[in-house]
C-alpha positions as protocol buffer text, in pm:
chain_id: "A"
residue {
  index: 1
  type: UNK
  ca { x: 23272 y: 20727 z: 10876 }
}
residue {
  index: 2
  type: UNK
  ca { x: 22914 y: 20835 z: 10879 }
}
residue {
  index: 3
  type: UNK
  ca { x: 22682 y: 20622 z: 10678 }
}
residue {
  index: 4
  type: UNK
  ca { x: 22366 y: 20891 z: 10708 }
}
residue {
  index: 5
  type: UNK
  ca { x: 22358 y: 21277 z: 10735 }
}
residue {
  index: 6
  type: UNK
  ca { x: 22052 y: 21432 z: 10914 }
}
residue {
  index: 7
  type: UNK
  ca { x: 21943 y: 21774 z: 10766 }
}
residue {
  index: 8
  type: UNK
  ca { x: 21648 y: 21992 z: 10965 }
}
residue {
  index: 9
  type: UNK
  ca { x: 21470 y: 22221 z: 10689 }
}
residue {
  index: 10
  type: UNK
  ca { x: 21286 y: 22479 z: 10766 }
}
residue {
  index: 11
  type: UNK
  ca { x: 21084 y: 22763 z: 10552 }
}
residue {
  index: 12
  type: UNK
  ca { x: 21222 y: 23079 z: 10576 }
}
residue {
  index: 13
  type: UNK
  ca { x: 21047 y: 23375 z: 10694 }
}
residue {
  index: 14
  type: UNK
  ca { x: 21145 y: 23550 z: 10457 }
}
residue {
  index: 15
  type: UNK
  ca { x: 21043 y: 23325 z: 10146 }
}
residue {
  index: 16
  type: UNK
  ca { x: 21259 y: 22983 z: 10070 }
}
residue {
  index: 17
  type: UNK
  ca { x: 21419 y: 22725 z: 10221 }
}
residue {
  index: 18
  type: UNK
  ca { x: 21696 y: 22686 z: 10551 }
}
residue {
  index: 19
  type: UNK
  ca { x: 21900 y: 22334 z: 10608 }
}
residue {
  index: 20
  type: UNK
  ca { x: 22077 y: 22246 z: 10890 }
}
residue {
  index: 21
  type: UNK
  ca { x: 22323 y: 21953 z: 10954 }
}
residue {
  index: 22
  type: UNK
  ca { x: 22178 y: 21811 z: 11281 }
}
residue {
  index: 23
  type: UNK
  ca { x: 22551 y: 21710 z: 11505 }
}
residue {
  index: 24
  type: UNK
  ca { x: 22748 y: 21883 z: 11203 }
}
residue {
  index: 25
  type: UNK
  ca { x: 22817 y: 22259 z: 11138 }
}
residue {
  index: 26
  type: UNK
  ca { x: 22666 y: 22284 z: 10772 }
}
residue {
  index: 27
  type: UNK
  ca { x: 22426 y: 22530 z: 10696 }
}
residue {
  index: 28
  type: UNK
  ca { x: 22245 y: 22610 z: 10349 }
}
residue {
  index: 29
  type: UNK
  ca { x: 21943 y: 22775 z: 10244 }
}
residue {
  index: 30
  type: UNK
  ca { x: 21792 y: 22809 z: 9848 }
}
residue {
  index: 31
  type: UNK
  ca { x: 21438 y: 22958 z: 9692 }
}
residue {
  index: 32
  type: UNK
  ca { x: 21320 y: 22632 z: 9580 }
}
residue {
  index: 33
  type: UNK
  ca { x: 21322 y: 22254 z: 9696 }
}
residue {
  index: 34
  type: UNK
  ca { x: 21468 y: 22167 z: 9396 }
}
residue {
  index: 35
  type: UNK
  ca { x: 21787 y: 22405 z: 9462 }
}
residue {
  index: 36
  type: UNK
  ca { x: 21788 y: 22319 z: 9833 }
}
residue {
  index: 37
  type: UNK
  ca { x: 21873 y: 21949 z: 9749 }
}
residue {
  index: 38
  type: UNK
  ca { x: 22137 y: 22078 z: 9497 }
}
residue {
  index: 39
  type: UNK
  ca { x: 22277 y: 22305 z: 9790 }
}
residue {
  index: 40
  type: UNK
  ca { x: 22243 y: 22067 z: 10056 }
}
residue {
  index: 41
  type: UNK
  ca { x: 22438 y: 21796 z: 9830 }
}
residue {
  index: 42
  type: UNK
  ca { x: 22682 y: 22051 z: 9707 }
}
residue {
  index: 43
  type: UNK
  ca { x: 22755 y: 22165 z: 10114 }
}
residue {
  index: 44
  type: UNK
  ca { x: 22781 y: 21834 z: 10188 }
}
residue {
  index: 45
  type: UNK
  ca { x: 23041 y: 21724 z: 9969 }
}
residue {
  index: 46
  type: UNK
  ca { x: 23250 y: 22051 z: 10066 }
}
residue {
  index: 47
  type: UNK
  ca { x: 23252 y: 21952 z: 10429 }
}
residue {
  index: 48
  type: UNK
  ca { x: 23352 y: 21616 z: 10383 }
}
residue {
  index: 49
  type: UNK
  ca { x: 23684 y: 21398 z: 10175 }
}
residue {
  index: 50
  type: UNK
  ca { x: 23519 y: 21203 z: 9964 }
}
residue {
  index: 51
  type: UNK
  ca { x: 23665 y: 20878 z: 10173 }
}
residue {
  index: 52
  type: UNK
  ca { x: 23446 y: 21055 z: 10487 }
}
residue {
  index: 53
  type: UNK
  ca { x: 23125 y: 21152 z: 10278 }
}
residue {
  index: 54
  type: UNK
  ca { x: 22802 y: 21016 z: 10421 }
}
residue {
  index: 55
  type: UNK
  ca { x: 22630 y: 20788 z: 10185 }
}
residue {
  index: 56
  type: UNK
  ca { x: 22283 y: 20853 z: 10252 }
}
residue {
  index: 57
  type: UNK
  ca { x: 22134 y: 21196 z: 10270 }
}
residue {
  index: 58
  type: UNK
  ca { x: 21818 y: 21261 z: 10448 }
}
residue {
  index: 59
  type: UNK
  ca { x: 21619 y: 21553 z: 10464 }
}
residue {
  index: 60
  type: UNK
  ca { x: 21363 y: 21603 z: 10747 }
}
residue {
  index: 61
  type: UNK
  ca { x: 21104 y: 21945 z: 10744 }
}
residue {
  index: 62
  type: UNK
  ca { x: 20998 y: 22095 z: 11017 }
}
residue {
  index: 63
  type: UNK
  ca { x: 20705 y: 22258 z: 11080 }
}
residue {
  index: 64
  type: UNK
  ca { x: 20575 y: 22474 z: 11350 }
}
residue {
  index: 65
  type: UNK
  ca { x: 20223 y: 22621 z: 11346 }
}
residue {
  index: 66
  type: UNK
  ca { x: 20137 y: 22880 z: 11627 }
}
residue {
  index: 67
  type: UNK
  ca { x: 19777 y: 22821 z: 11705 }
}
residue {
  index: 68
  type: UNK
  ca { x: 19576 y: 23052 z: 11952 }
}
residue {
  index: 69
  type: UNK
  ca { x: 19303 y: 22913 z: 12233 }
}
């Protein structure tokens, strides 16, 4: 059993939030941060029996700037 799940979030292009289970095949996205956490919790508990549920959630954002010489 996992202790920690690792989720990647990203903005959307097009407006929002995207969440990705880094090493796990769970994928959410939401308008707000406030839903995403509710999504990401909600997907989590989906993919997993309770028994097998990761105790500890973590969120880590990601961003990537372009930035021009």
């Amino acid at each position: 059993m996992e202790t920690e799940i690792l989720f990647l979030v990203n903005e959307s292009p097009e407006g929002g939030f995207e969440a990705h289970a880094a090493g796990q095949s769970i994928y959410t996205e939401a308008d707000t941060l406030e839903e995403l956490r509710e999504m990401v919790k909600d997907a989590v508990a989906c993919h997993f029996d309770e028994s097998q549920r990761p105790k500890l959630i973590r969120l880590h954002f990601v961003r990537e700037e372009i930035l021009a010489a």
